[in-house]
N, C-alpha and C positions, 0 to 999 in steps of 0.2 A: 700665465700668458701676459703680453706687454700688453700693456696702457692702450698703447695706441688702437691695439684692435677693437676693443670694448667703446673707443670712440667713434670707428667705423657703424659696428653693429645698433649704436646709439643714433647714427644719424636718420632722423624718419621712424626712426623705431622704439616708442614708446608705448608702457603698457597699458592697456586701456580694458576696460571692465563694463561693459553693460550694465548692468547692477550695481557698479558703486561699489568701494571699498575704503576704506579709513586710512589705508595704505598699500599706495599703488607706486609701485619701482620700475624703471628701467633696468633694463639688465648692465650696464655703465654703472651706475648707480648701487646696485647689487655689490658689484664686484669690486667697486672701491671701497665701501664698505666691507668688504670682507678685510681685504687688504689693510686696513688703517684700523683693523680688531675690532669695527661695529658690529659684530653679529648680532643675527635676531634669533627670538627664540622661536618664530614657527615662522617658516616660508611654504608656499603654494609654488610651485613652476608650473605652470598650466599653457599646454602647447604639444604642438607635434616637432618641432624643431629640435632635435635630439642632443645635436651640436650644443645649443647654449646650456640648455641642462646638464649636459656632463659636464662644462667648464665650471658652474657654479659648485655643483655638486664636489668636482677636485679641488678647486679654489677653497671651499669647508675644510675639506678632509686634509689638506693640504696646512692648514691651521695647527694640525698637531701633530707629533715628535710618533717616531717611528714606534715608540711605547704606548703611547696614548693610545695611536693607533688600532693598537693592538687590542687595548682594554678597553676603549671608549667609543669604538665606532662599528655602526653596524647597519644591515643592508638590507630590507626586506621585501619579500615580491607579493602584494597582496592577492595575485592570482593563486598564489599557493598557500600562504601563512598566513593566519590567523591574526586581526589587526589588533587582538591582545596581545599579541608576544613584542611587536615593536611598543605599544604602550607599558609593560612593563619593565621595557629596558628604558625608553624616555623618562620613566618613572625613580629609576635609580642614580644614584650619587655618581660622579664620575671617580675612578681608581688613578692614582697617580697622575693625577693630571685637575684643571679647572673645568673643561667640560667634556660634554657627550655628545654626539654627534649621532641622531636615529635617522636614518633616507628610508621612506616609504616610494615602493615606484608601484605604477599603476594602482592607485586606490579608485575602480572600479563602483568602488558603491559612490562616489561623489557624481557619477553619471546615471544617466538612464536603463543605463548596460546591462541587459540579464546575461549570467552565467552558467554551464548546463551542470559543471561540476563546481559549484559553488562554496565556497568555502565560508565560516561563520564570523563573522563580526563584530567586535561590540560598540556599535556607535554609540552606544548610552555612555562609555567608558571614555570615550572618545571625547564627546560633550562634556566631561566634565573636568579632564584633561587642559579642554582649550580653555577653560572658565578658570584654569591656577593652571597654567603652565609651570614645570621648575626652570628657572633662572641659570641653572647649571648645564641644559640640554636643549639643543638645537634640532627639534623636528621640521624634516623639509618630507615633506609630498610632493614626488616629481609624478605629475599629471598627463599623460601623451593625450590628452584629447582635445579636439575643438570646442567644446563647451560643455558646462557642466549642468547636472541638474537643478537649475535654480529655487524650485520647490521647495528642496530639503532643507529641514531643520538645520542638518551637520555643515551642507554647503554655506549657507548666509552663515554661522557662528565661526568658518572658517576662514572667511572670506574680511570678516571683519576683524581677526584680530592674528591675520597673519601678513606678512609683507608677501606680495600679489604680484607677481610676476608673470607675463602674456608670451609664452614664446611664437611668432610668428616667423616664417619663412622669409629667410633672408631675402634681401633683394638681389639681381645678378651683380650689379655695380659692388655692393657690399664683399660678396663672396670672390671676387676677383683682386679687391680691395685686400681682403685679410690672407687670398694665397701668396699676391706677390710680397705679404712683408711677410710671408713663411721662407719664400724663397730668398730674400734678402737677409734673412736671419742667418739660410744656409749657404749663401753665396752664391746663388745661383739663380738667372733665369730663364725664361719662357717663349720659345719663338711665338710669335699671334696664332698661328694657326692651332700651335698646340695647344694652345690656350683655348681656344675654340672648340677642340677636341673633347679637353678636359670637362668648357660646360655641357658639350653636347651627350656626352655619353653619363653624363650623375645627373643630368636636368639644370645642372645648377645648385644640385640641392649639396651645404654646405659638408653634412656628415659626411656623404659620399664621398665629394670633390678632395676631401681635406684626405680621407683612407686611399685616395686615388695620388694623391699627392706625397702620398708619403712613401710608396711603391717610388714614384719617378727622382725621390730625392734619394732613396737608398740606392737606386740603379744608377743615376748619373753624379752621383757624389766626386768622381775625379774631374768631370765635366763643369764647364760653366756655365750652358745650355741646355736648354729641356727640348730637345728635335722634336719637328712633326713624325717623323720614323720612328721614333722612344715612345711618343703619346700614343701612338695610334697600336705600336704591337703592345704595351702594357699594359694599356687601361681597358678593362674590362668590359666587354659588352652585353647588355643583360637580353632577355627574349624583348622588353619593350622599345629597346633601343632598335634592334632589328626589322620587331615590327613595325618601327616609325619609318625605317627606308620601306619597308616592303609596302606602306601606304603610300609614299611617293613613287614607285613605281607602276602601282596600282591607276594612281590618277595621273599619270603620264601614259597610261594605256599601252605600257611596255610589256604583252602578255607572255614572251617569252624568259626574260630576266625575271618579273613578278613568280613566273611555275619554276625556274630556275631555283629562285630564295624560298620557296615556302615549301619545295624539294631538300634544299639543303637545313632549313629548321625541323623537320622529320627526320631526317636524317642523326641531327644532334638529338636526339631523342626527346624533340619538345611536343607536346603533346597536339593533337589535331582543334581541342574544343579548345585549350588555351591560348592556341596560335588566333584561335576565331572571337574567341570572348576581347584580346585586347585590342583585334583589328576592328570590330565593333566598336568598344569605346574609344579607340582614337577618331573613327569616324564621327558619333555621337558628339565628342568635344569640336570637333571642325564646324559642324553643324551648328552647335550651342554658342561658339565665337562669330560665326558667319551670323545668323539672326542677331544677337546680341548688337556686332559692328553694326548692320544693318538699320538699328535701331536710332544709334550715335551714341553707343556706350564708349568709354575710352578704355583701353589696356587693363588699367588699374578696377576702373567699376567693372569689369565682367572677372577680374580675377576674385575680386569680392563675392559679385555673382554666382561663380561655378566653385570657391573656396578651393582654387588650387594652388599648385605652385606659380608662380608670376612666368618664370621661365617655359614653363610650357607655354603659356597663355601667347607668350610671344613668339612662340615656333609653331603657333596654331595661324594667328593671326598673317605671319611670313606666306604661310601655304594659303590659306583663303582668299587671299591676294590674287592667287594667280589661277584657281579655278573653279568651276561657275555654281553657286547652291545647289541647281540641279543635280550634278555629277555627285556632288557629298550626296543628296539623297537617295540615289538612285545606287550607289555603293553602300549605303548602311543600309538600305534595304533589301539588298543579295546579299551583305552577307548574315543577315537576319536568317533567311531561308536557306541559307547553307546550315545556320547554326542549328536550326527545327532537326534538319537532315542527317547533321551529325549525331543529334540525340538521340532521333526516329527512326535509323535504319543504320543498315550495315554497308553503306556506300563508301566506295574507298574515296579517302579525305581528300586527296590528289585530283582524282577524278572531280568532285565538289566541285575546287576552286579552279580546277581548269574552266570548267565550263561557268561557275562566277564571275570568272575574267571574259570568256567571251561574249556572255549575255553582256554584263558592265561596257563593254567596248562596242557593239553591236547597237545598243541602248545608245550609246552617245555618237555614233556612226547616222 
């Protein structure tokens, strides 16, 4: 990946640790490093940002020769594999080549996480691993979580003598930043609107955006344009996307279009309690933005606050703008009592929220 993007990703976005670490990277940083053959020999990626993690992870692997490859790298999932078998491969010599490359993903015991089918571990092995690391092998532990258990023995020894990297969620400026020099790399750009599109339906969130982008450069490749018409029939709509319009229909008291969509999300075979569980929590968040604003938090502290993506935080904020705390409570709280409903009986789902929308409308009438 060029230069440049890693300077995008770098702006505002440095890694930071609550606890302390002896060595704390940016992901810029990281990745020039890699590039100019600084490797380390243990790296932490700790974050849900999936995106920077695979870049660094290809950026390693990327290090060696199609043979190396072969013989020197390797990939293990610790929800399934035993954290012996990746230590005695970090354990061994590299074959035709200078190093070895071990990626641990999800190491689960670094968190508070219980597991039902648990697999066995040997942190003791582990511990004594990070105390003589070998010099020849690059162990990276890509971490999807927001924080780790700081308690453990294994977290602090790992923490202190690995290079510590924070993935946090891009900003929207950022991710808009690194499409259009995807798109300039391929010749091609982006009406606004489609643009718009693109962050509306991934969130913003950059994994997404970037699998969604890569669909509209393979389809308009003779093009030098990415249409609102191209963005809109391509890009993928998921049920939360859906339910985001079906909340604004909701609080526009538009009770026929609202039975309309939550007619035609039945219909696509999504389910009655999932349609209801995410219209709940999008109401929940409206709520938790509106008090939060309310308070005088800005954008950025309540995204801290509620630890979510920044992009929604800003499409929460858009809508609370324009209607009155009441109505948010008085909507998450029918469809609370829809949700009792759907568990408690055998009421058809349809039926429910018909009559959700006209107490809700009635209520604010």
């Amino acid at each position: 990946m060029q230069e440049l993007t890693w300077q995008i990703i770098n702006q505002g976005y440095f890694a930071k640790n609550n606890k302390g670490s002896d060595k704390l990277s940016t992901v810029a940083e990281v990745m020039n490093q890699i590039k100019n053959d600084k490797i380390g020999s243990i790296y932490l990626i700790l974050g849900k940002e999936r995106y920077c993690s695979e870049e660094i992870k290809n950026a390693l692997l990327g290090k060696l020769s199609p043979q190396e490859k072969e013989f020197n790298s390797s990939i293990y999932d610790m929800e399934e594999t035993p954290l012996a078998s990746a230590l005695n491969d970090a354990m061994s010599v590299p074959f035709f080549g200078d190093r070895r490359i071990v990626i641990v993903n999800n190491p689960y015991f670094l968190t508070g996480e219980k597991k039902k089918n648990k697999v066995e571990h040997d942190i003791d092995g582990l511990l004594k691993y990070l105390e003589y690391p070998l010099e020849t092998t690059t162990l990276v532990f890509i971490a999807p979580y927001e924080k780790l258990d700081e308690r453990k023995k294994v977290v602090k020894t790992l923490k202190k003598v690995a290079d510590v990297v924070e993935n946090q969620p891009l900003k929207e400026i950022q991710v808009r930043q690194i499409i259009n020099q995807r798109l300039k790399k391929n010749g091609l750009s982006i009406e606004p609107k489609a643009f718009d599109t693109l962050m509306e339906r991934t969130n913003a969130e950059i994994s997404l955006a970037m699998n969604e982008l890569d669909k509209l450069i393979l389809l308009c490749k003779d093009e030098q344009v990415i249409s609102e018409a191209e963005a809109d029939r391509m890009i993928s709509r998921s049920l939360e996307q859906n339910v985001f319009d079906l909340v604004a229909l909701v609080l526009s008291r538009n009770t026929q279009k609202s039975i309309e969509m939550y007619h035609d999300l039945l219909l696509s075979k999504e389910e009655p309690i999932a349609i209801n569980a995410i219209l709940i929590g999008q109401f929940r968040l409206l709520l938790q933005v509106s008090i939060l604003k309310r308070h005088g938090f800005s954008q950025g502290s309540i995204t801290t606050a509620l630890k979510i993506h920044p992009y929604r935080v800003k499409l929460a904020l858009r809508t609370v703008q324009r209607f009155q705390q009441e109505d948010l409570k008085n909507a998450y709280l029918g469809l609370v009592k829809v949700e009792k409903r759907l568990k408690s009986t055998d009421q058809d789902p349809e039926l429910l929220f018909q009559l959700f929308m006209l107490q809700f409308c009635q209520h604010a009438a």
